[in-house]
N, C-alpha and C positions, 0 to 999 in steps of 0.2 A: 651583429645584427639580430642572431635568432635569443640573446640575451634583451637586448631593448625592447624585440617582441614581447618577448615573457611581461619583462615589467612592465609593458605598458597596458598588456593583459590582465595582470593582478592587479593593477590602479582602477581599471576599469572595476573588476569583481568587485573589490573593496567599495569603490564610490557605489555600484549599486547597492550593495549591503549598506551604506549607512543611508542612502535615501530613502531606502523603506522603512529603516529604522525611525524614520521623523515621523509615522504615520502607519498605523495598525492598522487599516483597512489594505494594505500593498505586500509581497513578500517578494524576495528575490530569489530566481530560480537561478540554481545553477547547474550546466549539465556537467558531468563527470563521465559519461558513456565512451565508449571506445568500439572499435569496429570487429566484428565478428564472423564468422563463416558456420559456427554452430548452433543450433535450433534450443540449445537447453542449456546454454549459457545465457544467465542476464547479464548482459553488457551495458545495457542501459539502464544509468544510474542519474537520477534526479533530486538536487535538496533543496528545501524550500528555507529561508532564513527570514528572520526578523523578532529581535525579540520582544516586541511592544505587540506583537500577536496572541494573543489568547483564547482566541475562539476560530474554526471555519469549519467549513464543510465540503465532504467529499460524497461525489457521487458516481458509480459503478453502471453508467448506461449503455443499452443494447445497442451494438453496432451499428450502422445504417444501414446495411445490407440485411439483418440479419430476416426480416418478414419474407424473403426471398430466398432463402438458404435450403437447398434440401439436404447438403451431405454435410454433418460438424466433424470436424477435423483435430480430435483430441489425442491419439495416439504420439507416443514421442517421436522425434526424426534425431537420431542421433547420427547423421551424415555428418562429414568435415568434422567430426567431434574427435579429439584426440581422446588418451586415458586421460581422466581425471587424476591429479595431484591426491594422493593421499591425505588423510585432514586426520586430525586426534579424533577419534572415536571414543564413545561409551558406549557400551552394551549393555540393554536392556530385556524384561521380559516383556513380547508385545501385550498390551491387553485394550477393550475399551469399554467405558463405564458412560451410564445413562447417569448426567449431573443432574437434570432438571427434565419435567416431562409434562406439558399438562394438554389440555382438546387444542392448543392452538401453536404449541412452543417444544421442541426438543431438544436439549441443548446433551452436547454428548463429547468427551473426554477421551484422548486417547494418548495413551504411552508409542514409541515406534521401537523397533529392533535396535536402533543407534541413536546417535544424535554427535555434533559435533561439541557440544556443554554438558558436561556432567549435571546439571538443575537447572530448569528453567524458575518459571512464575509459580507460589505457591498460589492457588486457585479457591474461590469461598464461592459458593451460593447459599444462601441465606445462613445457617447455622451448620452448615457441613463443610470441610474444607479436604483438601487434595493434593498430595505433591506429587511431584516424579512425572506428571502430563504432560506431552510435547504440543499436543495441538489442541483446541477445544473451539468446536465447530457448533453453529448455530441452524437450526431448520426450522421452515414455516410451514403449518397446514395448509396445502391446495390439494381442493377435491377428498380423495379419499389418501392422498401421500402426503410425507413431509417432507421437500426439499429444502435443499440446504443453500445460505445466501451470502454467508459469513465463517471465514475459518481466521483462528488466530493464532499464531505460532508464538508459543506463552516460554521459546528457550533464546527465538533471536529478536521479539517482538515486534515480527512483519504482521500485517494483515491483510487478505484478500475478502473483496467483497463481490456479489451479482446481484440482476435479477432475479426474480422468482425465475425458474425454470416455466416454461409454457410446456403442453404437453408434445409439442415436437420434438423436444431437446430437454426431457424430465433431467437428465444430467449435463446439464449446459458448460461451458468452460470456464474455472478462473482464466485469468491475464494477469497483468501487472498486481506486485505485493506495494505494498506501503506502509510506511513507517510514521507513528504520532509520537513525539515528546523527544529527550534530551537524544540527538541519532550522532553516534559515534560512528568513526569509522570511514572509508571512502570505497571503496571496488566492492566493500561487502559491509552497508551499514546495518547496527543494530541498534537496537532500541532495548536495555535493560532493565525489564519489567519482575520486583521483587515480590508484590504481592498486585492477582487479578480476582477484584471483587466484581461477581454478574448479579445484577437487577434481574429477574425477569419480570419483573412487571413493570418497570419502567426502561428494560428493552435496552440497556444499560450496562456495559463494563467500565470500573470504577480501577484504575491505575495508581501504585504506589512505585513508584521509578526509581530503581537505586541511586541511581546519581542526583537524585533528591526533584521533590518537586509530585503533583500527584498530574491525570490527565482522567476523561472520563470519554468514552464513546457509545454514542446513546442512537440505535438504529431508529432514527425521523418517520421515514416510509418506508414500505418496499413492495412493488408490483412486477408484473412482466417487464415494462418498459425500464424501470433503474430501484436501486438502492441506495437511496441517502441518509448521509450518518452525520451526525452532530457532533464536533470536537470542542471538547474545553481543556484545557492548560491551566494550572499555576504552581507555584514556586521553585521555575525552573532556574537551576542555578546562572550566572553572566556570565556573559566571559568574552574574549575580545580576540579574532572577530568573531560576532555573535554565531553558536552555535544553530545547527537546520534543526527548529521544529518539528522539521517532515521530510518524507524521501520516499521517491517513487522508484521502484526494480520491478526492470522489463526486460525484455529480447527482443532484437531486429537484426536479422541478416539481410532482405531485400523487403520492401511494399507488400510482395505477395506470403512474407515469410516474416510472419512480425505476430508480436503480439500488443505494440504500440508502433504507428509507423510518421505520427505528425505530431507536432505541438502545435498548438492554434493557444492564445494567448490576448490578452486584452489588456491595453493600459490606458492611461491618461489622455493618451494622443490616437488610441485608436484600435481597431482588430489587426492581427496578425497572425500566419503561420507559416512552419516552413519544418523541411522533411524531420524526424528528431533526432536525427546525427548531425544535422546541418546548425540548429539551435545553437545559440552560443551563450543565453544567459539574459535576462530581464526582468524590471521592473513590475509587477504585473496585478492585477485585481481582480484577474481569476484567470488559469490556467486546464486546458485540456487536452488528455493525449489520446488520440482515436486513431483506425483506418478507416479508408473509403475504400480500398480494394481490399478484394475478398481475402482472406488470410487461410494458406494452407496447415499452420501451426496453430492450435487454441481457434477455432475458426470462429464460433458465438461467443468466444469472449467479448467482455466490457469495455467500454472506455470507459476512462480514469479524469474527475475532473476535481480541480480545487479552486473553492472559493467564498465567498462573503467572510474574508478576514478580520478580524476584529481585534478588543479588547474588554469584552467581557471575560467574566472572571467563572470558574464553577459555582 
């Protein structure tokens, strides 16, 4: 019986994945998350599939509570956490470098003590380039500081985006990472980014992806209220079944202990949502994952949303 379940599970997956495929404005989510009791484990794992997609957008907006909020809740909670699994390590020496700097833009590079990949993304802005970077994080002028809105991990090519910080919370929380272009991998996807060329003046990281194929994310807006980023795709390799575009990694142990605790989702036939452990997988033409109660982990963190799928090209 729990074998005909299976199958009849995978027919389903499968037939989602090729009816988005008929049509680039749709992608099919599918969850992969699994249940947890630790605060600094992302259990929750999201891919979004369809290869006739080439273009969407993601947007990083302020929770609903947050204009209400006095205490932000960014320290770790390593309760129920066992030891961690040892991982291959490399060792580094830490250091970090000013890439880019002007009245309005700081864009800044940094190596860490380890990493679980001996080399990530070699790194360019305009005529200067950079290896051996683990992360390289982007900040906007407000007022007299530069906050920061955008980090991007240039060794397993996750990306976290926010709002601008407001001055209640000048250090406001990531939430959910997310993954753009060829995403390998399942409990722990990556995104293998060979060379990251930054724009700053078109606001712009320009993707060369080993697994062939280039991608470009170019920050739209960004104000207190959300950060939107503009994604483009091409020549990402096929393959059957078609490989996820994109992939969302989170954490949820309960509603009050989340750093995503819904999917709210829209398709053809209508609005839907339901808890994001509960999710099992849909058709969709645009997808969000938010709380409504208050979150004692990452508390001003973002919601996470995708959407206006397409197939325009870079």
């Amino acid at each position: 019986m729990r074998r005909l379940a299976a199958l009849a599970l995978a027919s389903i997956l499968l037939t989602g994945a090729a009816l988005a495929a008929d049509t680039p404005d749709k992608a099919w989510v599918d969850n992969l998350s699994r249940p947890t009791q630790c605060a600094e484990l992302d259990n929750v794992v999201l891919t979004l599939a369809n290869p006739k997609v080439r273009s969407f957008e993601i947007e990083a907006g302020a929770p609903v509570y947050l204009p209400d909020l006095k205490f932000d809740g960014v320290r770790p909670d390593f309760e129920n956490c066992e030891s961690p699994k040892p991982e291959p390590a490399f060792r580094f020496e830490p250091k970090t470098s000013t890439l880019y700097e002007d009245a309005n833009i700081r864009i800044i590079g940094a190596t860490l003590a380890s990493s679980w990949r001996e080399r990530g993304a070699d790194v360019l802005v305009g005529e200067r380039s950079w290896s051996g970077l683990h992360v390289v994080q982007w900040l906007q002028k407000t007022g007299d500081d530069f906050r920061e809105i955008l980090v991007a991990d240039v060794v397993g090519g996750s990306w976290r985006a926010k709002p601008v910080p407001g001055e209640a919370f000048p250090n406001a929380a990531y939430g959910a990472s997310f993954l753009v272009g060829p995403v390998e991998g399942g409990e722990r996807p990556t995104v293998v980014i060979a060379k990251l060329k930054i724009d700053p003046a078109a606001r712009a990281f320009r993707m060369t992806f080993a697994k062939g194929g280039v991608g470009e994310v170019t920050i739209a807006s960004a104000d207190e209220k959300r950060t939107v980023l503009d994604v483009r795709l091409d020549g990402l390799s096929e393959s059957e079944p078609p490989k996820p575009f994109a992939a969302l990694r989170s954490m949820f142990v309960s509603p009050t202990k989340a750093d995503v605790a819904r999917a709210n989702w829209r398709t053809d036939t209508g609005l839907y949502n339901e808890p994001v452990m509960d999710f099992r997988g849909a058709n969709v033409r645009e997808i969000r994952f938010d709380r409504i109660e208050r979150s004692s982990h990452n508390t001003s963190a973002p919601d996470t949303t995708f959407r206006n799928f397409g197939a325009a090209e870079p």
